[in-house]
N, C-alpha and C positions, 0 to 999 in steps of 0.2 A: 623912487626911493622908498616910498611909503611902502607899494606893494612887496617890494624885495624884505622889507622891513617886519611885514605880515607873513611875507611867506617860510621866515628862515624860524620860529617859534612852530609852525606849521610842521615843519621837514621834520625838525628835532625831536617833535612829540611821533609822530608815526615812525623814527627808527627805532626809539624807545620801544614803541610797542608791539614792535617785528619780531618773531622768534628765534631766540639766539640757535647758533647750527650746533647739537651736542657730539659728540665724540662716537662711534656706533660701541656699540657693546662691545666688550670682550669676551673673546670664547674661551667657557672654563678649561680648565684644563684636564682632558678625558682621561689620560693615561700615566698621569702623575709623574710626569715627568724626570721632576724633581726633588723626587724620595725615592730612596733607597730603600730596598725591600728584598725580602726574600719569598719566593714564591714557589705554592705546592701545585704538580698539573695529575689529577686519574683521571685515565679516559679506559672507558670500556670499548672494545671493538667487538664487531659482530661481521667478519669477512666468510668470506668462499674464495679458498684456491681456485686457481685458472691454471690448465697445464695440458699439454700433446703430448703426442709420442705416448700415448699408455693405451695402443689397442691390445684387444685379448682375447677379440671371437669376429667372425664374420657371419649376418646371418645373411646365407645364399636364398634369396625372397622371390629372386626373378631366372627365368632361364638364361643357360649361358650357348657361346655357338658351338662346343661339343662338349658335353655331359662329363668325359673320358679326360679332358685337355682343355684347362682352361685357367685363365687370370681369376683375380681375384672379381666373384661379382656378385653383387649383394652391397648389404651396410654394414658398417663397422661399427663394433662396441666395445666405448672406451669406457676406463674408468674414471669417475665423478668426485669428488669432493661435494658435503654439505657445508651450508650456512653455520659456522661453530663461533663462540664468544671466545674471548681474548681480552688481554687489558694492557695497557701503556705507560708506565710511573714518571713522570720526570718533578724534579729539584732544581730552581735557578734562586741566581743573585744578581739582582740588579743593583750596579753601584754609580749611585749620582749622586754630581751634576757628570758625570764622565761618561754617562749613552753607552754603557756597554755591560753584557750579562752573561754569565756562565751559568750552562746549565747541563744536566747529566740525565740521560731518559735509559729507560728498560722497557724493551717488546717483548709479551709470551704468547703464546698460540698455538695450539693443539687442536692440529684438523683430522677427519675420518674422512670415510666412504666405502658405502660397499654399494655394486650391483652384480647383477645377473643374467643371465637369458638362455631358457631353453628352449631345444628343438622344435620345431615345428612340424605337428602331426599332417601338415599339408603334403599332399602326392608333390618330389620335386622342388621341396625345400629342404635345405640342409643347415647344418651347423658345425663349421669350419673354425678350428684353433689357428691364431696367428703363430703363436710356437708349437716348434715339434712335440708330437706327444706319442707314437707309434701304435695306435689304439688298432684293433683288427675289426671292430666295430664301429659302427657312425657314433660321431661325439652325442649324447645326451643333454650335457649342462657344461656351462663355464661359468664360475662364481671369482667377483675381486674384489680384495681389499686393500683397501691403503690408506697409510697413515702419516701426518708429518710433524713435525718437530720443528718450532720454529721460535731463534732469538735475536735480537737483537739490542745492540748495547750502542749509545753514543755521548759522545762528552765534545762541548762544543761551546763555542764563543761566537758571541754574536754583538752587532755595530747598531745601537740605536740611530733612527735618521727620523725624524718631525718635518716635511717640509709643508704640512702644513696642518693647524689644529685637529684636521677630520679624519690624517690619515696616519698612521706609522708604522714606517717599515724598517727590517732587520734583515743585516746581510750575517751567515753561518759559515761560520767556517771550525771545523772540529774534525774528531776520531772516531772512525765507527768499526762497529768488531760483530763479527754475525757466525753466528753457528746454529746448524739446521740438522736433519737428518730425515728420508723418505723412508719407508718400506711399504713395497708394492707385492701383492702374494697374489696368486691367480692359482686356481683348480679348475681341473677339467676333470670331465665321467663321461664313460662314453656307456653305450648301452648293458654290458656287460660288468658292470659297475668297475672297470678299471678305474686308476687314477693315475693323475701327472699334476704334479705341482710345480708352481713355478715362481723362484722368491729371489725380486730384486730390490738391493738398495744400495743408495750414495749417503754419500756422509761431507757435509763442509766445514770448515773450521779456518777463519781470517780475521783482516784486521787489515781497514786504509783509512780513507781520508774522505771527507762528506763537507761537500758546500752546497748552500740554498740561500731559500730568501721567507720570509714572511713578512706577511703585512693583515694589517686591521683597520678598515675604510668604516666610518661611523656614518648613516645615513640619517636615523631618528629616531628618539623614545628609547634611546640605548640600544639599540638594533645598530647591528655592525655585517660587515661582509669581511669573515675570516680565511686564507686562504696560506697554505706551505708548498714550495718546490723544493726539491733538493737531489740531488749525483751523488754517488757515493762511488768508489774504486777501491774495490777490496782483494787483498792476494792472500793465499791459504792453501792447505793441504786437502786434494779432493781423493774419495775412495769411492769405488763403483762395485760392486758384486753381485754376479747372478747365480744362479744354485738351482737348477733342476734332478728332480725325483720322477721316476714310475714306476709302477707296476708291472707292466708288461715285461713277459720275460719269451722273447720269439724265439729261444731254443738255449739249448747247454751250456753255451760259452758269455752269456749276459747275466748279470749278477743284479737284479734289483737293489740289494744293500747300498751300490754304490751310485751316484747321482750321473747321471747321463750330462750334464751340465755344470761346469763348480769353475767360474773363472772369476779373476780378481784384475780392474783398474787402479792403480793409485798414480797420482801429478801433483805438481805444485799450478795452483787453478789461480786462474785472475776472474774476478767477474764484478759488473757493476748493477748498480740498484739505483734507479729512477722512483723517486715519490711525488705528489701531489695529492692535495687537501683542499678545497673549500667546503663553504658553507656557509651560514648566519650564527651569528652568535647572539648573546646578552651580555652585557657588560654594563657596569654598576661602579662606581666609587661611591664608598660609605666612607662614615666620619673616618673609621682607622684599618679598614680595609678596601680591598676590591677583589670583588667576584666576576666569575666570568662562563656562563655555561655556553657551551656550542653541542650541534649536532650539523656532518656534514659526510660526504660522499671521499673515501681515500681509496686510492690505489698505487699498488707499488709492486714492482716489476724485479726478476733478479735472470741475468742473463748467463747463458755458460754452465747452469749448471744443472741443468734435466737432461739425462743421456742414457740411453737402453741400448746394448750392447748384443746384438744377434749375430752370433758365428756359423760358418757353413761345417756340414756334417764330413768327419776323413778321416782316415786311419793315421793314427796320433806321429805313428815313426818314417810314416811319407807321406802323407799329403799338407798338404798348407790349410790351415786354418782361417780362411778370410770371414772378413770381419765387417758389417754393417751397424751405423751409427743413428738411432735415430733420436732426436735433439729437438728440445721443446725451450718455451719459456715460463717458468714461473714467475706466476701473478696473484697475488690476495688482492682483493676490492671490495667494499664495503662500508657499512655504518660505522660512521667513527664519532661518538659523541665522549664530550672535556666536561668537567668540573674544576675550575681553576680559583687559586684566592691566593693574595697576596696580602702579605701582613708584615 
């Protein structure tokens, strides 16, 4: 009894001076969940269109198996688009504690391109126009240029989700509205300095419906992994127009004044747009703001509506005019860097 008696003063001092277990920390709260805010986003872009179907010359580099009669052979040369700047406005409000924000964005973008290629002075190389041009001498030069117009507009509501401190994602569901416009012009000279021009354009003008997702993954030191998907389905009125000119005039009853080519497309067009975004960002909550710069890689795709329109040659009051479709996909892709702040 003694020792039980010794040892229970014994127990009592060493729980005493055991470390009590504390609570782990709580993680601040990154993205303020719980304030209502309105927030301003500029992003500048710096894309390059992607796009087929726009060849305009072939250069004949290698022999073919008869001189007289033959497919196409050699490479082909399309028209290019450069690296151009762009910018992207949006406006939101986020209203808490209720996780959900409306917000309204505008896309502009103003791309070029011009190339070239002339003949080659090699024995057995030639240069061959993919459109008719009736030249009585070998072609010398084909020159293209093209230019696009490009907007877009969306207004959209989006569903806060926290499932856990580090991460937050947003389901979109809004209205997108897009109107664009291409013009593609190609010249050819053949040695005798004729010329043949060649000038096509589409036009689109819609309005559907656009769902995505975003999310923002916080790794460390405010470093985050930013990343956008989203669909869009949009219906609208499309116009397509080609208009060829030449020179050449092969005898009395051809009238250069008038265009050897001048036809016109119009439909009611559906087409949809595919986006994606990552990248890193920074992100910051200050006492009465929060900032947010990112720089990341975008690309966004629009389906259905790049289309060049090649008819076969016939006499207007009996032959059939058949008709070849050649159909590409427009794509911008590029630098997409955000300045964002919420106050």
């Amino acid at each position: 009894m003694k020792k039980v008696a010794l040892l229970i003063p014994l127990l009592s001092t060493l729980l005493s001076a055991a470390p009590t277990s504390q609570p782990p920390p709580q993680d601040p709260d990154l993205f303020l969940k719980d304030k209502a805010v309105l927030s301003a986003h500029l992003e500048f872009l710096y894309w390059k269109p992607l796009e087929s179907a726009l060849l305009y010359a072939l250069n004949v580099n290698r022999p073919s198996w008869n001189p007289n009669d033959t497919f196409a052979v050699g490479d082909y040369q399309h028209a290019n688009y450069g690296f151009t700047p762009g910018f992207r406005i949006t406006l939101g409000y986020f209203r808490a504690p209720r996780y959900w924000e409306l917000f309204g964005s505008y896309t502009r973008l103003t791309a070029k391109g011009k190339d070239s290629i002339e003949a080659s002075s090699k024995p057995n190389q030639f240069l061959s126009a993919t459109w008719p041009t009736y030249f009585h001498q070998g072609l010398k030069s084909a020159k293209s240029s093209i230019h696009l117009n490009y907007n877009v507009a969306d207004l959209s509501a989006d569903r806060y989700f926290i499932p856990n401190p580090h991460l937050r994602l947003r389901l979109v569901a809004g209205f997108a509205g897009a109107w664009m416009d291409q013009y593609w012009a190609v010249r050819y000279f053949d040695s005798a300095n004729q010329v043949s021009l060649v000038r096509n354009r589409w036009k689109f003008g819609g309005a559907g419906f656009r769902l995505g997702i975003m999310a923002d993954w916080f790794w460390t030191n405010d470093i985050y992994l930013t990343l956008r998907g989203s669909i869009a389905a949009l219906v609208g009125a499309y116009k397509n127009t080609a208009f060829q000119t030449t020179s050449v005039k092969p005898d009395a009853s051809y009238n250069p004044s008038f265009p050897i080519r001048d036809s016109t497309y119009r439909d009611a067009r559906s087409t949809a747009n595919l986006q994606f975004l990552v990248g890193p960002s920074w992100q910051k909550s200050w006492e009465k703001v929060r900032t947010e710069l990112f720089a990341g890689y975008e690309i966004t795709s629009w389906m259905n509506l790049q289309e060049i329109y090649f008819s076969m040659q016939g006499i207007p009051a009996v032959a059939s005019q058949q008709t070849n479709i050649n159909t590409g996909i427009l794509t911008l892709q590029g630098l997409t860097t955000r300045f964002s702040i919420d106050f």
